[in-house]
TIDREN-557686 format. One line per field, with one value per residue (C-alpha): residue number from 1; residue in three letters; chain; x negated, y, z negated. Coordinates in Angstrom, 3 decimals. Layout:
N
k	(NUM;...)
r	(ALA;...)
c	(A;...)
xx	(X;...)
yy	(Y;...)
zz	(Z;...)
***
This chain:
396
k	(1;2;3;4;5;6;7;8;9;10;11;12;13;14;15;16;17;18;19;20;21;22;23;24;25;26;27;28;29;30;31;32;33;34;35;36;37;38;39;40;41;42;43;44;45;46;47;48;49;50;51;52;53;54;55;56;57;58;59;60;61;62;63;64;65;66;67;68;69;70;71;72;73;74;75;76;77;78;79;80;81;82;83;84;85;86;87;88;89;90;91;92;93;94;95;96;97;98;99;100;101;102;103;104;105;106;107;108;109;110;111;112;113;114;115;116;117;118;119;120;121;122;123;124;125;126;127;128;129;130;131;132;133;134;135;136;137;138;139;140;141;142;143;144;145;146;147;148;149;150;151;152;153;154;155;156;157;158;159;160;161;162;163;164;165;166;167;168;169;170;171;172;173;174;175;176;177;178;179;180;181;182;183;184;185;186;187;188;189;190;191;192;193;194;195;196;197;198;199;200;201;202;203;204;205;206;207;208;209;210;211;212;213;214;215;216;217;218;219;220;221;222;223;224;225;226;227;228;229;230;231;232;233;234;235;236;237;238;239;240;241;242;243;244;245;246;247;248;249;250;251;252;253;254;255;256;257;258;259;260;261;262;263;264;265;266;267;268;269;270;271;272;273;274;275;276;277;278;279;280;281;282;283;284;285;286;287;288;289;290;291;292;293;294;295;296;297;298;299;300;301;302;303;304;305;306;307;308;309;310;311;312;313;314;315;316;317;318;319;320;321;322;323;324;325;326;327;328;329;330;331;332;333;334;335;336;337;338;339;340;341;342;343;344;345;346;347;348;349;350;351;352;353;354;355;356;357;358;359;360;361;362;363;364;365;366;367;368;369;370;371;372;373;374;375;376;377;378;379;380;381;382;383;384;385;386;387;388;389;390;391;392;393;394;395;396)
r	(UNK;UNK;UNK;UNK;UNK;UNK;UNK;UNK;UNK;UNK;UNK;UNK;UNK;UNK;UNK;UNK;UNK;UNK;UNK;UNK;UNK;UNK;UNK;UNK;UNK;UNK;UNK;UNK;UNK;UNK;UNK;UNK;UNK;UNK;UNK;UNK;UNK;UNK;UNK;UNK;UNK;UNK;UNK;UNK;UNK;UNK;UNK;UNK;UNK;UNK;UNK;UNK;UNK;UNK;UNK;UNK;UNK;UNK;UNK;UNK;UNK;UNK;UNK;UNK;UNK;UNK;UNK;UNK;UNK;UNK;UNK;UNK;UNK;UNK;UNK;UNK;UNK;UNK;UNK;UNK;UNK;UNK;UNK;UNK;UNK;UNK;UNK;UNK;UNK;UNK;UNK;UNK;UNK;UNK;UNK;UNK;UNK;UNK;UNK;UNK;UNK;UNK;UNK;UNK;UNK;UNK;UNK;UNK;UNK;UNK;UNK;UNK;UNK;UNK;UNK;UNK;UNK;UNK;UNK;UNK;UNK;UNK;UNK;UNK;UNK;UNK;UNK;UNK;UNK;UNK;UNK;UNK;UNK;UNK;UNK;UNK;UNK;UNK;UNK;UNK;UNK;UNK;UNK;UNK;UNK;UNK;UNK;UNK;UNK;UNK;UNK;UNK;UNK;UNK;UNK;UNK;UNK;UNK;UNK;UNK;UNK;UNK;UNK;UNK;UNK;UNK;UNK;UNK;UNK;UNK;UNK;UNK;UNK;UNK;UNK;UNK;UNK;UNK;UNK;UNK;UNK;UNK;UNK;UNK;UNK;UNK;UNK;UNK;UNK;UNK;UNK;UNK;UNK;UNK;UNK;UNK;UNK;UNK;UNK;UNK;UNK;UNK;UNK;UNK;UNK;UNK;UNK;UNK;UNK;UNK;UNK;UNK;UNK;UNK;UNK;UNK;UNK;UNK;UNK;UNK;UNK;UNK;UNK;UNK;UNK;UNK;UNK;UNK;UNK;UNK;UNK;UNK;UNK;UNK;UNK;UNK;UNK;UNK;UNK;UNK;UNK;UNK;UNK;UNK;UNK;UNK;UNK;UNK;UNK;UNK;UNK;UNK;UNK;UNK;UNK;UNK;UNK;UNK;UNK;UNK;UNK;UNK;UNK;UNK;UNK;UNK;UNK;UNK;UNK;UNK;UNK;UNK;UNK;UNK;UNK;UNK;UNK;UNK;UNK;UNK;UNK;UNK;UNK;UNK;UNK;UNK;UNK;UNK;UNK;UNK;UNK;UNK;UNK;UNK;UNK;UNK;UNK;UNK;UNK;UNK;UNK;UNK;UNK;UNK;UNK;UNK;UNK;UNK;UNK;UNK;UNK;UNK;UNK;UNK;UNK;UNK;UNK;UNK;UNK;UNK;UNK;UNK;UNK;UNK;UNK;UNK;UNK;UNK;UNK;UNK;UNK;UNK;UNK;UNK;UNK;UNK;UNK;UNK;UNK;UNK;UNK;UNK;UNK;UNK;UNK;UNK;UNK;UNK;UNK;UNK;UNK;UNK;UNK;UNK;UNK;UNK;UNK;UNK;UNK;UNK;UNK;UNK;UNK;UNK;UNK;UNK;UNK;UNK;UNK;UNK;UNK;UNK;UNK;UNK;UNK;UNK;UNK;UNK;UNK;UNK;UNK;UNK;UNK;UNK;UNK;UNK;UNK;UNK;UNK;UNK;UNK;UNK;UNK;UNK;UNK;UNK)
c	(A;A;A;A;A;A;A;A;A;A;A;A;A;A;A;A;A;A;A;A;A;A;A;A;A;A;A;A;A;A;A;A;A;A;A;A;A;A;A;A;A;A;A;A;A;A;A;A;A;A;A;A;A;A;A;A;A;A;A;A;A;A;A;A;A;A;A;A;A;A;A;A;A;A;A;A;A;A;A;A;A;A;A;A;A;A;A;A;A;A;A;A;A;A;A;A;A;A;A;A;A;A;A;A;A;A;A;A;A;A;A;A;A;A;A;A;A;A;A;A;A;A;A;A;A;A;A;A;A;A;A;A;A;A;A;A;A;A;A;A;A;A;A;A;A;A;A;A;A;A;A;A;A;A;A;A;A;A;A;A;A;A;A;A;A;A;A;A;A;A;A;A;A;A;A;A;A;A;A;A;A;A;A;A;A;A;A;A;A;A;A;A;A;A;A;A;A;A;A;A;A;A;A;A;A;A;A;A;A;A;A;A;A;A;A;A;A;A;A;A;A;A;A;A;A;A;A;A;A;A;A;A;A;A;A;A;A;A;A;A;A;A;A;A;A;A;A;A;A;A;A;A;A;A;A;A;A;A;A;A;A;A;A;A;A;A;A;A;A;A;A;A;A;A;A;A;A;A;A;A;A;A;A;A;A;A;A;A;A;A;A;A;A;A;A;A;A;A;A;A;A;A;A;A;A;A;A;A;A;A;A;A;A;A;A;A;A;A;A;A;A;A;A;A;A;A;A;A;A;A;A;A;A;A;A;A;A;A;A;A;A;A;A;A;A;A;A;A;A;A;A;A;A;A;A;A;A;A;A;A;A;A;A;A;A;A;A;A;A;A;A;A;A;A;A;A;A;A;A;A;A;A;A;A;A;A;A;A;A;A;A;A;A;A;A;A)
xx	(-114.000;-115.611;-113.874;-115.802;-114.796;-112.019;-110.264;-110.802;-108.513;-106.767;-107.827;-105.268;-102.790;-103.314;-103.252;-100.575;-98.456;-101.851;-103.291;-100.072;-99.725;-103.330;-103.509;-99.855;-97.839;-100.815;-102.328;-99.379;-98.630;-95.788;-92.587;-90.290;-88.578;-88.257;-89.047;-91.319;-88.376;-85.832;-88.358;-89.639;-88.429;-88.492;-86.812;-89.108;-89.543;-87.654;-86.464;-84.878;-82.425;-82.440;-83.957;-87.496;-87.914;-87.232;-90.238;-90.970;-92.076;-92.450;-90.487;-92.286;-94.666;-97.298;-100.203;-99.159;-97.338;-100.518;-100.423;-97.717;-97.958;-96.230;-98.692;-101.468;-99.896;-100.610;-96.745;-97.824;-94.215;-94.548;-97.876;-96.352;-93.109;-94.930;-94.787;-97.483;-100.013;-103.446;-103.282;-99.096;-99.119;-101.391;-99.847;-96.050;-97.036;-98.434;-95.590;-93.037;-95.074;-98.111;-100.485;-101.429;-100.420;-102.669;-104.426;-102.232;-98.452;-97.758;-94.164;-95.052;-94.695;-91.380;-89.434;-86.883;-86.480;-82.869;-80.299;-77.230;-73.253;-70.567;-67.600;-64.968;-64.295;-63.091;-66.779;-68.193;-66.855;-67.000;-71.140;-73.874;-74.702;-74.223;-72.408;-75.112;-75.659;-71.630;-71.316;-73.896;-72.858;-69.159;-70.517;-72.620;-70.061;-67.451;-69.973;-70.567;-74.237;-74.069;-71.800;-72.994;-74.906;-77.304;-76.955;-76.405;-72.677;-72.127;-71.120;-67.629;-65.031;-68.491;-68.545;-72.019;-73.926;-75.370;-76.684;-76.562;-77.191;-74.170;-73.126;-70.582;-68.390;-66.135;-65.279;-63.469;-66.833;-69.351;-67.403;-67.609;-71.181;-72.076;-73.197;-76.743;-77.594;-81.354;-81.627;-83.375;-81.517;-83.499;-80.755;-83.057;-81.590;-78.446;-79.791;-79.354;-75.516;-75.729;-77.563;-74.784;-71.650;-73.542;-74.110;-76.658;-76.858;-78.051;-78.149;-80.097;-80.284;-83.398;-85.826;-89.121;-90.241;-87.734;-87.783;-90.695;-90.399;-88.484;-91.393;-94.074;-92.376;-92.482;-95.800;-97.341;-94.663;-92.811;-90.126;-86.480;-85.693;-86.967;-84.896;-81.123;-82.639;-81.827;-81.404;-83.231;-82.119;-84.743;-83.947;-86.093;-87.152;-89.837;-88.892;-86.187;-85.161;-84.803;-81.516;-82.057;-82.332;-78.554;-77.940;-81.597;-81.833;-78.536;-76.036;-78.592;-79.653;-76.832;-74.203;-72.740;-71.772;-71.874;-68.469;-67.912;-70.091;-68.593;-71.907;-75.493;-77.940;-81.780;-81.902;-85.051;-83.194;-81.459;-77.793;-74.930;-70.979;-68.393;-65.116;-63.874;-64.990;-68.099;-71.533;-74.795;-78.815;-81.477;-85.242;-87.180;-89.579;-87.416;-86.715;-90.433;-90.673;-88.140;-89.938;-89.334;-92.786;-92.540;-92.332;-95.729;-97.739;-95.617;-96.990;-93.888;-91.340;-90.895;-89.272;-92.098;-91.646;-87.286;-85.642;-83.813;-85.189;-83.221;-82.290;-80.873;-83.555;-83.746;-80.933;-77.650;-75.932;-73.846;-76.638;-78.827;-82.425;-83.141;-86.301;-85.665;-88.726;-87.968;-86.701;-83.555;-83.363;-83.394;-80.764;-78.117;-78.454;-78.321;-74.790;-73.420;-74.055;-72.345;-69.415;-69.015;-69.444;-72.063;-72.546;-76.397;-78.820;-82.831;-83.945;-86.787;-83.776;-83.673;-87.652;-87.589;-86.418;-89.237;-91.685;-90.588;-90.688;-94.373;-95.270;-92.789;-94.564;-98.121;-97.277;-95.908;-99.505;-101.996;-100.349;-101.593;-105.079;-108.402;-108.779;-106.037;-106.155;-106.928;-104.822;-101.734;-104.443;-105.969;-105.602;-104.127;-105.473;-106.735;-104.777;-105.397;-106.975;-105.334;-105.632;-108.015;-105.982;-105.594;-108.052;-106.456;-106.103;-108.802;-108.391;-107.916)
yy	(78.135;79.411;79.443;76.192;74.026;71.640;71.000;67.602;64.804;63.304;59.695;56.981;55.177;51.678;49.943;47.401;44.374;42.862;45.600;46.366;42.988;42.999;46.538;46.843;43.738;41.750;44.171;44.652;48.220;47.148;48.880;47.061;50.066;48.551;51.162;48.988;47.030;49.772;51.116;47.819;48.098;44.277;43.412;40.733;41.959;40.519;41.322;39.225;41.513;39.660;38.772;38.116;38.766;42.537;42.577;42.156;39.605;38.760;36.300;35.190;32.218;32.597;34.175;33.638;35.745;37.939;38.984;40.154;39.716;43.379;44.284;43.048;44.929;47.954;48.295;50.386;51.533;49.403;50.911;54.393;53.519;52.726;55.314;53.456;52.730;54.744;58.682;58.406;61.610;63.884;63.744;63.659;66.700;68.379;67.746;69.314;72.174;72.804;71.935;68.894;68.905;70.991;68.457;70.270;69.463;66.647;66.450;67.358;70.875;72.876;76.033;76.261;74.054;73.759;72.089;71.466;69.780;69.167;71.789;69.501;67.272;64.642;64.100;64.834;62.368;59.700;60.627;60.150;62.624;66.230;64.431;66.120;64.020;63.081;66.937;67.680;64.829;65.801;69.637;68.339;66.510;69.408;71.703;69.632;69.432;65.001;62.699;59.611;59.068;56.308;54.867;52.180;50.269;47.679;44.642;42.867;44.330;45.755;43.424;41.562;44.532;43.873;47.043;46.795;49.529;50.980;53.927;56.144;58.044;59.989;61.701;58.323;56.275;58.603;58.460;54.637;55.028;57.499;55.819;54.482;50.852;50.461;47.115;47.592;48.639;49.348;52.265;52.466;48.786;50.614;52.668;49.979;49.545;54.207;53.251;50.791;53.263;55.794;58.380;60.889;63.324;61.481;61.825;59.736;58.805;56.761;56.557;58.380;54.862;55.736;58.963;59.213;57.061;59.927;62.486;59.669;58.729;62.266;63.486;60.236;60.919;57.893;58.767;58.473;56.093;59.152;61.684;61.209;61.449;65.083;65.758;63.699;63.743;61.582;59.659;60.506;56.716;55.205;51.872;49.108;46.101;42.631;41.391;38.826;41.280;40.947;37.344;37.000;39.660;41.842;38.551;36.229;38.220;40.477;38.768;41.569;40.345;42.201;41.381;43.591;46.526;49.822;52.310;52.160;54.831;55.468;57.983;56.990;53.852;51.548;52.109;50.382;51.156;48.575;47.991;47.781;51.126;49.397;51.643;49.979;50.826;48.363;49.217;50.072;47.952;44.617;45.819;45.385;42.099;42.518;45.499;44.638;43.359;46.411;48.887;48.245;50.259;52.994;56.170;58.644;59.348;62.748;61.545;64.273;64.358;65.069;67.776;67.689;65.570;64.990;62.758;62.956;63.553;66.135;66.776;66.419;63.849;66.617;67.934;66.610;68.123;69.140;69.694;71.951;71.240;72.103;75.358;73.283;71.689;75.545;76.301;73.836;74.601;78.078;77.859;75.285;77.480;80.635;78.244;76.976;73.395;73.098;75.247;75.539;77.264;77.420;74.164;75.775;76.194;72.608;72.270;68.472;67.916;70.141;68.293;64.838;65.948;66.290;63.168;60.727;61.711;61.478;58.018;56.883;58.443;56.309;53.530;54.098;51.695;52.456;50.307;52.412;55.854;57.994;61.010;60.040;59.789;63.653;65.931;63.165;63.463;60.315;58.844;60.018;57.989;55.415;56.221;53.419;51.203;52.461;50.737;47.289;48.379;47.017;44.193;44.109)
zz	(5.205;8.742;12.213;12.884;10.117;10.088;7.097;5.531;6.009;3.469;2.504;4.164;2.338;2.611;-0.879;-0.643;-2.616;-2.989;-5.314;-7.147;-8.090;-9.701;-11.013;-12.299;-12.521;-13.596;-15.748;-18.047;-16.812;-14.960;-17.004;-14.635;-13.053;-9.800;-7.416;-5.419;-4.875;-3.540;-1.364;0.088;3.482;4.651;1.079;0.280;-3.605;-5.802;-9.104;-12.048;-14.069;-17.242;-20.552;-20.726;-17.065;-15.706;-12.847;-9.862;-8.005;-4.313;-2.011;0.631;0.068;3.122;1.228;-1.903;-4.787;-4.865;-1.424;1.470;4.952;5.930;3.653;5.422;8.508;7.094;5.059;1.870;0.657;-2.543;-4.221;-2.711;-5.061;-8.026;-10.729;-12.490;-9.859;-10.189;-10.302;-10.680;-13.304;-11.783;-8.318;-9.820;-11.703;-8.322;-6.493;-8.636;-10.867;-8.089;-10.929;-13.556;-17.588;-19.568;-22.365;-25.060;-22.919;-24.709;-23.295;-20.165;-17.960;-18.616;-18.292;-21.434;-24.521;-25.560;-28.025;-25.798;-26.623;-24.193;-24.395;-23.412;-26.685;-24.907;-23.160;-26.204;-28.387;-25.602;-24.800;-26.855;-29.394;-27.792;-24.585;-22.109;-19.444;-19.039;-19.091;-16.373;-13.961;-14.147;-13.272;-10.418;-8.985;-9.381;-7.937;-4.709;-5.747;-5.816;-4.141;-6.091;-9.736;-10.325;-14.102;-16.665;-17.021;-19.183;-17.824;-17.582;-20.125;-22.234;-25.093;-24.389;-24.514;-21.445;-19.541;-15.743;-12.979;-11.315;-9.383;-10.886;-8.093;-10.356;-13.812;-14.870;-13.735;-15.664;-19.095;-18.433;-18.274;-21.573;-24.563;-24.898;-25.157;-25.875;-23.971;-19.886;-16.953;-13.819;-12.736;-9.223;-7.913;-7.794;-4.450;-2.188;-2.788;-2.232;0.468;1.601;0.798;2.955;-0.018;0.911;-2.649;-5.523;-8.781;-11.079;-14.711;-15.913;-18.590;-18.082;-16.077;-13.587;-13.209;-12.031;-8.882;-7.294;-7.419;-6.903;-3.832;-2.605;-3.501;-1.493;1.504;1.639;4.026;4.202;1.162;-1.293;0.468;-1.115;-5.014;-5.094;-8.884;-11.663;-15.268;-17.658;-21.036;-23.890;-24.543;-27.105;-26.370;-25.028;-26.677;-25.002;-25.125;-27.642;-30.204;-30.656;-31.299;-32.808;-35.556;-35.437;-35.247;-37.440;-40.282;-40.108;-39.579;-36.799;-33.534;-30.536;-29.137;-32.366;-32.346;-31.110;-30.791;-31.300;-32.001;-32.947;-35.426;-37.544;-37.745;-35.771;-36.222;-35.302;-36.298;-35.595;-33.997;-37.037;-38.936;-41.162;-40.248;-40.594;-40.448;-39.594;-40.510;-36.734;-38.099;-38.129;-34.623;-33.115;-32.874;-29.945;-27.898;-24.754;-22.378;-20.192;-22.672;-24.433;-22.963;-20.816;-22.298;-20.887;-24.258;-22.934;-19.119;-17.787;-14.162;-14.398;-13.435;-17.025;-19.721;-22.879;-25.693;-29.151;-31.555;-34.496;-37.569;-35.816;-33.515;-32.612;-29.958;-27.557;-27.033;-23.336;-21.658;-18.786;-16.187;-12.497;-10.854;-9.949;-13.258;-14.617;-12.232;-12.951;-16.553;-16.654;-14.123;-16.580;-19.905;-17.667;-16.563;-20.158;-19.565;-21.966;-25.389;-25.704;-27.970;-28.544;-29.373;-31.655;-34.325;-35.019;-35.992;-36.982;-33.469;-32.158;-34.759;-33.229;-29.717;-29.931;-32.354;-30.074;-27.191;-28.765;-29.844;-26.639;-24.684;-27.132;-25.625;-22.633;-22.113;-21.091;-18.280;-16.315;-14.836;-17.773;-17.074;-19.243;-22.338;-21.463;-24.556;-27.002;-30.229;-32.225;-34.436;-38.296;-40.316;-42.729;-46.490;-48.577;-50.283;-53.867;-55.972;-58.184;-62.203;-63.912;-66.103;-69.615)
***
């Protein structure tokens, strides 16, 4: 560029409520992560927090449900938010790695692939599978890294099963949280009760959906309400459940109630052990009927845009697979494997893990539908194609 040129201006900002509603919420691209709604800064989004419902919607009736009047102001937080809304992956992946996915990074950009267990047994029996994210919260806490951690509770004394956002302040208050649930909680609505209690270093726990409202909200410069997510640890995540699932299938066909059930896990099936000792496996497939609206075409398994992304897949429940992605994710883990809080080792010697890393992720990207930006579909390979049915015996 000469002396005499001027660099060109970036393009303003001014899609509002009015085009997220029709590109996202009205589209079916909406996964219901509600980070329009924690960064709406006149609070007139909305969001229903329970079965059959877990989106957005807007509360003020002048123009409509399709339309807001800040918006028409020139108030643009909410399509800034959304980690869905037109080019959300290419300028996530910008923001945190300086450049976009290559076609073949099926899981996204990282620095180290790793199989990782808490040291303390206490945490570890208490978290899911290897105990990770119990084990790095409790470090960042005792390291003066987070004051506060956005995650998933379950409600009352625990024995609906009903997952609900929270903040956890303390050791005692993240072992409350471990343990996955596999029904939706939209962990970002807890920001506005940080927000309240003043807390200023965040740390938040999310499914790929939410995770990547952080960097979204930074790479389009929203302001001050992206500013206390300092450290972002993602949830390997094919899928949620609604929460009829339990009294629909589990309870009805089953006969297991969820007052009684002790743990859950998805380990190629869906598996539940009870309060009192019994261990069972349901077929995923009996499960589908139940996927969850939002989840249907979210094309993120691999939680691509956190600092840390991990989730128990592969041979043992023993370990959880981590996706180191960010210079600060890399960081954290490499103080916590010198400091012995976490036992870790290459996650290339578990190779089914590796194996269903790649296909999980693959799955979750052919989701992803034509009609929307097409960077989340770059590089995925088409599906193979399904054998002939074997030919009836002939007759005799």
């Amino acid at each position: 560029m000469s002396n005499t040129e001027t660099p060109a201006k970036a393009e303003r900002w001014t899609a509002q409520w009015k085009e997220l509603y029709e590109e996202v919420i009205n589209s079916g691209l909406c996964t219901g992560c509600a980070g329009c709604v924690v960064a709406c800064p006149h609070d007139v989004i909305g969001y229903k927090h329970e079965e059959g419902e877990y989106k957005p919607f807007h509360l003020e009736e002048d123009l409509g449900l399709t339309n807001c009047g800040h918006g028409e102001k020139g108030c643009t937080s909410c399509t800034r938010a959304c980690p869905r809304f037109r080019e959300w992956e290419p300028q996530a992946d910008t923001h945190l790695f300086g450049k976009i996915r290559e076609p073949e990074q099926m899981y996204g950009q990282y620095q180290q692939l790793l199989l990782c267990r808490a040291s303390d047994d206490t945490v570890h029996k208490i978290g899911q599978d290897g105990g990770f994210v119990s084990a790095m919260l409790i470090w960042l806490f005792e390291h003066d890294y987070i004051d506060g951690a956005l995650a998933s509770f379950l409600d009352g004394d625990g024995s609906n099963w009903k997952a609900v956002p929270g903040i956890a302040h303390n050791k005692e208050e993240i072992l409350a949280s471990a343990g996955s649930r596999y029904t939706y909680s939209a962990n970002t609505l807890a920001f506005k009760q940080a927000e309240e209690e003043g807390l200023k270093r965040l740390a938040f726990v999310g499914m790929g959906c939410q995770t990547s409202v952080p960097p979204v909200m930074w790479a389009r410069k929203i302001g001050k309400v992206s500013k206390p997510f300092l450290f972002n640890i993602g949830l390997l995540c094919s899928k949620t459940f609604d929460d009829a699932i339990f009294e629909e299938l589990f309870w009805a066909k089953y006969g297991l109630k969820k007052e009684e059930m002790a743990k859950m896990n998805i380990k190629g099936a869906f598996q539940i052990w009870m309060k009192d000792g019994s261990f069972h496996e349901i077929d995923l497939k009996e499960c589908h009927k139940w996927t969850r609206e939002g989840c249907k075409t979210c094309p993120d398994f691999a939680a691509e845009h956190a600092d840390i992304s991990t989730g128990g897949i592969g041979e043992d429940n023993d370990w959880t697979l981590c996706v180191v992605r960010t210079d600060l994710g890399r960081e954290v883990m490499d103080r916590m494997i010198q400091s012995g809080a976490i036992i870790a080792r290459p996650a290339e010697t578990d190779e089914k893990a590796m194996k269903l890393l790649r296909l999980l992720s693959i799955t979750s990207r052919r989701r992803w539908p034509e009609f929307a930006n097409r960077a989340p579909a770059v590089g995925v390979p088409p599906p193979k194609p399904k054998a002939p049915p074997a030919p009836a015996p002939a007759a005799t």
